[in-house]
N, CA, C and O of each residue as an XYZ file, in Angstrom:
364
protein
N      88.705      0.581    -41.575
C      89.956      0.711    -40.859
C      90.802     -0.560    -40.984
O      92.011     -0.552    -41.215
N      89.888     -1.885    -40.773
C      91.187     -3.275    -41.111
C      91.824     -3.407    -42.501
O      92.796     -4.124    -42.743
N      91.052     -2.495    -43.556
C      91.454     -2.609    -44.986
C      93.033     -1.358    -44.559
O      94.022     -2.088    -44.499
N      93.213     -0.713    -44.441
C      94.244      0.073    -44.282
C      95.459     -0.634    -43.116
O      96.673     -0.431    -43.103
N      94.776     -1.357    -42.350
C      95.739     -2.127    -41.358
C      96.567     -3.123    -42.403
O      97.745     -3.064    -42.758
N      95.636     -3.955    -42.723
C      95.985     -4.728    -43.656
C      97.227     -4.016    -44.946
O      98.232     -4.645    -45.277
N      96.967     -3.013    -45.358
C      96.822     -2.446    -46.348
C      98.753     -2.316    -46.135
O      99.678     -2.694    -46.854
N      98.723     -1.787    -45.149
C      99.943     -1.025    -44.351
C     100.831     -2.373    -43.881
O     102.030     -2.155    -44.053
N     100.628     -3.367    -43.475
C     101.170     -4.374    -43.294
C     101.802     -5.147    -44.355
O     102.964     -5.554    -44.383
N     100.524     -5.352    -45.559
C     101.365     -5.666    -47.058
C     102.147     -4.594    -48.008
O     102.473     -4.743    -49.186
N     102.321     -3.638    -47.283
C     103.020     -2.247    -48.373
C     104.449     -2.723    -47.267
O     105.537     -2.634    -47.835
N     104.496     -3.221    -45.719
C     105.872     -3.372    -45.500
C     106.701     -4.381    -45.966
O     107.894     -4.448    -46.265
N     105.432     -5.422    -45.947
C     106.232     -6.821    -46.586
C     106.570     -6.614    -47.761
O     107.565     -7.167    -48.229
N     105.861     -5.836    -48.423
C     106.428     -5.898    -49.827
C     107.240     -4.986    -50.487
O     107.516     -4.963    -51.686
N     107.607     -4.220    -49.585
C     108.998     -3.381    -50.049
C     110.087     -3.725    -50.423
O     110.727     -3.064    -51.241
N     110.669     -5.240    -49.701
C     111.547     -5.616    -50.105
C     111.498     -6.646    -51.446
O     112.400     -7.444    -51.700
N     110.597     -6.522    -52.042
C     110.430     -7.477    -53.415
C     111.221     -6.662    -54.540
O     111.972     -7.230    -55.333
N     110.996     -5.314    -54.544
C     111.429     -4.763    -56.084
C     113.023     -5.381    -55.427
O     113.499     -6.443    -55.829
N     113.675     -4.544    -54.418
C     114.681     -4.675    -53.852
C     115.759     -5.895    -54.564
O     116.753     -5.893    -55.290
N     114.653     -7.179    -53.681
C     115.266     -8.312    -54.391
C     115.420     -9.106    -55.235
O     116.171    -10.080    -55.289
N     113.985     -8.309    -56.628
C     114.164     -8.799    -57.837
C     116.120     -8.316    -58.688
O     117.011     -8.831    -59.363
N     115.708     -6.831    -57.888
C     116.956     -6.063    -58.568
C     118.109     -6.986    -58.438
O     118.851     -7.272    -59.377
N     118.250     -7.541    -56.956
C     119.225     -7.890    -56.759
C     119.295     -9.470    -57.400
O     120.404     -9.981    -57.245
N     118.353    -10.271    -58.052
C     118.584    -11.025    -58.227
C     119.078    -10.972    -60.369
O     119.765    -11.658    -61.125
N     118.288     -9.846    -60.474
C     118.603     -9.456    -62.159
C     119.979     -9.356    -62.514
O     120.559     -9.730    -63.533
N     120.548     -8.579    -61.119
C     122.074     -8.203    -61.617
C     122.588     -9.009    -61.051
O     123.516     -9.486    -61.705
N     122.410     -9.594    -59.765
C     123.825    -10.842    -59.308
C     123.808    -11.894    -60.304
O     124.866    -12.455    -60.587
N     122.786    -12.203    -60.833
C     122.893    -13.621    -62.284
C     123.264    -14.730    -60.963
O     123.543    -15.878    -61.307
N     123.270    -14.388    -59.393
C     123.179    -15.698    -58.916
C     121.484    -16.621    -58.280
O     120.329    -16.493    -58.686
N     121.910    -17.264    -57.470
C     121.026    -18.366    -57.455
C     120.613    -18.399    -55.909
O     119.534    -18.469    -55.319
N     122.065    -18.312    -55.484
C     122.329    -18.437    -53.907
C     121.294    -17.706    -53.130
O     120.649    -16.771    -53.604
N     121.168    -18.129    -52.011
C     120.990    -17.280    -50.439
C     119.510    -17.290    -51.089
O     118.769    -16.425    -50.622
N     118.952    -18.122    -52.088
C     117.042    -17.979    -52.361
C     116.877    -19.522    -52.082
O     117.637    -20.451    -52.355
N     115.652    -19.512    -51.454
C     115.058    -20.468    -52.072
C     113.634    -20.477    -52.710
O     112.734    -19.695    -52.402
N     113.543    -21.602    -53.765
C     112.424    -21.809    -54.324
C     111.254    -22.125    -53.560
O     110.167    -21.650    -53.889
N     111.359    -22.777    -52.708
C     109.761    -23.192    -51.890
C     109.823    -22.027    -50.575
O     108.725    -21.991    -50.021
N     110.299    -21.576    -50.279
C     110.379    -20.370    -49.767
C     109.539    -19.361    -50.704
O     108.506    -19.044    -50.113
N     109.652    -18.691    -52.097
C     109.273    -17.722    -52.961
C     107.894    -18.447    -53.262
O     106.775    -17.934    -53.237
N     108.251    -19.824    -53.566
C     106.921    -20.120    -53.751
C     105.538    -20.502    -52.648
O     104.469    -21.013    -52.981
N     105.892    -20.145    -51.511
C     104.686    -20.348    -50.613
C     104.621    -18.593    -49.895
O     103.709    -18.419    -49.086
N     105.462    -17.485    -50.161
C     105.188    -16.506    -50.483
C     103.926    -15.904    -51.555
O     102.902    -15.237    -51.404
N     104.501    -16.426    -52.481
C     103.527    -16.300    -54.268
C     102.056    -17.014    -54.008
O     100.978    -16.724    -54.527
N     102.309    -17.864    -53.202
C     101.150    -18.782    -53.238
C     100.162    -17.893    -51.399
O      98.955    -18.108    -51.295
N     100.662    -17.289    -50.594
C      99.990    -17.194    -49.880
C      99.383    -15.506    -50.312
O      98.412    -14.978    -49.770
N     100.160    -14.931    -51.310
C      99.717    -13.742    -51.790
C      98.816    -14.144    -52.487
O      97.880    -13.354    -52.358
N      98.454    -15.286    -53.462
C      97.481    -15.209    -54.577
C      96.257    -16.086    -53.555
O      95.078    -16.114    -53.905
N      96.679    -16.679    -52.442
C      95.487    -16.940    -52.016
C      94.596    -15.519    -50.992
O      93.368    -15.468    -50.912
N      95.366    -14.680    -50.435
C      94.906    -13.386    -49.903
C      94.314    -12.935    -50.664
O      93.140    -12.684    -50.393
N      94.793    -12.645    -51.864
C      94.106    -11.791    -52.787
C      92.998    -12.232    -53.518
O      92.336    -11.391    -54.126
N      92.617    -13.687    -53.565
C      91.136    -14.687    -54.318
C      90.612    -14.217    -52.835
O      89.597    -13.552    -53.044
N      90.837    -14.271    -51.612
C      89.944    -13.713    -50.358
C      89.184    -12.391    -50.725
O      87.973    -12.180    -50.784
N      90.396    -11.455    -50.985
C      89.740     -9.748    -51.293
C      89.192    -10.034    -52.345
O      88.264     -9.230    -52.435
N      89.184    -10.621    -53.123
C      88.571    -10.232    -54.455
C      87.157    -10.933    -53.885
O      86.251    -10.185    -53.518
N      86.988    -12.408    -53.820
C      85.372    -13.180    -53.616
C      84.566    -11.993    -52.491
O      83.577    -11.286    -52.685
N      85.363    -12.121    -51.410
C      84.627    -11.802    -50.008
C      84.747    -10.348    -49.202
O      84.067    -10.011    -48.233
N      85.538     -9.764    -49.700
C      85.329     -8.582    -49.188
C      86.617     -7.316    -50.195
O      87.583     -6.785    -49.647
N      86.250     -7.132    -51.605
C      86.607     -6.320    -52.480
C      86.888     -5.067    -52.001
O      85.999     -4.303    -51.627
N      88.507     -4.689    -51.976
C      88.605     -3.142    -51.533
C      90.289     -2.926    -52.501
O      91.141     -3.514    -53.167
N      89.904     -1.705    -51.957
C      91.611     -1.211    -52.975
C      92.632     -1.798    -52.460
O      93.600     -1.828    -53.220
N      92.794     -2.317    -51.371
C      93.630     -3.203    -50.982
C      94.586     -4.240    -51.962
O      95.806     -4.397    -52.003
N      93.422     -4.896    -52.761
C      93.496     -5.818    -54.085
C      95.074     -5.292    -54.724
O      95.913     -6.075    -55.170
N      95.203     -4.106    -54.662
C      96.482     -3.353    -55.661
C      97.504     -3.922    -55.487
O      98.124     -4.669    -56.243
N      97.897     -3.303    -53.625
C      99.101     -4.090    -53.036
C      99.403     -5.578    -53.168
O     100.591     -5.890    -53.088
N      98.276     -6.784    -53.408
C      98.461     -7.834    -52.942
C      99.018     -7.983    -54.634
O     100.060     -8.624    -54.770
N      98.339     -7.397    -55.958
C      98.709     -7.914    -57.167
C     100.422     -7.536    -57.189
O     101.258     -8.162    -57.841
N     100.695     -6.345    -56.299
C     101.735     -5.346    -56.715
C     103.339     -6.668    -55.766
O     104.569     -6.647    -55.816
N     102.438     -7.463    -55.144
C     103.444     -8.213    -54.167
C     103.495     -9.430    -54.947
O     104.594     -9.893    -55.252
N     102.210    -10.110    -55.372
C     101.895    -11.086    -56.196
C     103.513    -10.929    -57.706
O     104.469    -11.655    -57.978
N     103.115     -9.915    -58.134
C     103.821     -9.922    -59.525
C     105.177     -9.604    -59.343
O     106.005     -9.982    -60.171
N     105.590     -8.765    -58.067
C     107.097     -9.002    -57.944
C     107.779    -10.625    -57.315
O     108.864    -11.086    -57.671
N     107.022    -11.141    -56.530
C     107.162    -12.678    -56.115
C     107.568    -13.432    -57.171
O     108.590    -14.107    -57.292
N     106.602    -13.239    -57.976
C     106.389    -14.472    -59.320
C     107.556    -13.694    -60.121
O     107.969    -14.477    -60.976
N     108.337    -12.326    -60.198
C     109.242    -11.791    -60.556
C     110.478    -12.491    -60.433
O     111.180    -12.940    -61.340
N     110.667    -12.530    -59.139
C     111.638    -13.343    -58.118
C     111.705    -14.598    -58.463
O     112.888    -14.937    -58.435
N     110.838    -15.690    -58.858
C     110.817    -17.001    -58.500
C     111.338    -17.404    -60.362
O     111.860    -18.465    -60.704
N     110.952    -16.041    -61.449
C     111.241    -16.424    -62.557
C     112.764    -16.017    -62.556
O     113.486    -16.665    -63.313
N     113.377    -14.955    -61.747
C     114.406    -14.750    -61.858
C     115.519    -15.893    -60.987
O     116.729    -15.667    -60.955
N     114.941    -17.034    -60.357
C     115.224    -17.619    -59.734
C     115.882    -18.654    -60.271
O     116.954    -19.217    -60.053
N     115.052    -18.765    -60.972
C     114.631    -20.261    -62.308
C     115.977    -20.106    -63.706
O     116.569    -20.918    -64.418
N     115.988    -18.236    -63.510
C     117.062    -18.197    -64.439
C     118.204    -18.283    -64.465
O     118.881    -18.831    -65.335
N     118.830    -17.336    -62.774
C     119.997    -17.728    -62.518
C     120.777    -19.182    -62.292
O     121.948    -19.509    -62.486
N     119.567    -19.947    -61.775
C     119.710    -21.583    -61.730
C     120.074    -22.044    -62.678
O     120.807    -22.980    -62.359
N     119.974    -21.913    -64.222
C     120.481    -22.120    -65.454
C     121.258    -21.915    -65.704
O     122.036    -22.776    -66.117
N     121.753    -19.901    -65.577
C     122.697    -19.562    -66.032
C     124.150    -20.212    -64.915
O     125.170    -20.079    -65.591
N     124.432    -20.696    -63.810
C     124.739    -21.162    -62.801
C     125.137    -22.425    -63.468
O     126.339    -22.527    -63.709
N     124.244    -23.564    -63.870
C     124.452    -24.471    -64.430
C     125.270    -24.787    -65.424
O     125.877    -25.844    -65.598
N     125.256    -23.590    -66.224
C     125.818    -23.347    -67.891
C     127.596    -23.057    -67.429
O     128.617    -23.479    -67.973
N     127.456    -22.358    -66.473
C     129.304    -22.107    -65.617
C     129.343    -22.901    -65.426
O     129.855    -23.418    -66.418
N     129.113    -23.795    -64.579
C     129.457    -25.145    -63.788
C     129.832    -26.203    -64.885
O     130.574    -27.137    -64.582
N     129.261    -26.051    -66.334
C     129.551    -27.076    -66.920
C     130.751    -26.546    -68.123
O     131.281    -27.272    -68.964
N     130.992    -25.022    -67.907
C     131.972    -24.711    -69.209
C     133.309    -24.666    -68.480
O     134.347    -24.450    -69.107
């Protein structure tokens, strides 16, 4: 039953990831993110998920990769608009 609590708790948090990859693919901006923000997201998902995996292995594992890989989605799309941002600013 805590694997489905759990389970149900990371399927809400992580709804809004596809959401805001989308939104970060097409705005090409930078704004209203931050980086150590995404990255202690990314980082508290990949440490949940070395938990499920060592100490107590359940299907759970899915959601945390499925939150894991849109995060690290986010933080690369982050990295890009920051460039492309840069490249205006200087033409």
């Amino acid at each position: 039953m805590a694997n489905l609590f759990e389970m149900t708790m990371l399927i809400c948090f992580g709804v809004s990831w596809p959401v805001s990859v989308y939104k970060s693919w097409v705005s090409r901006k930078a704004g209203g993110k931050s980086l150590l923000f995404l990255c202690l997201i990314d980082f508290g998902y990949l440490v949940g998920l070395l938990g499920k995996l060592f100490f107590n292995p359940s299907y759970v594992i899915v959601v945390y990769v499925f939150n894991l890989v849109f995060v690290t989605a986010d933080i690369v799309l982050f990295l890009r608009n920051r460039r492309i941002e840069a490249r205006e600013k200087q033409a």
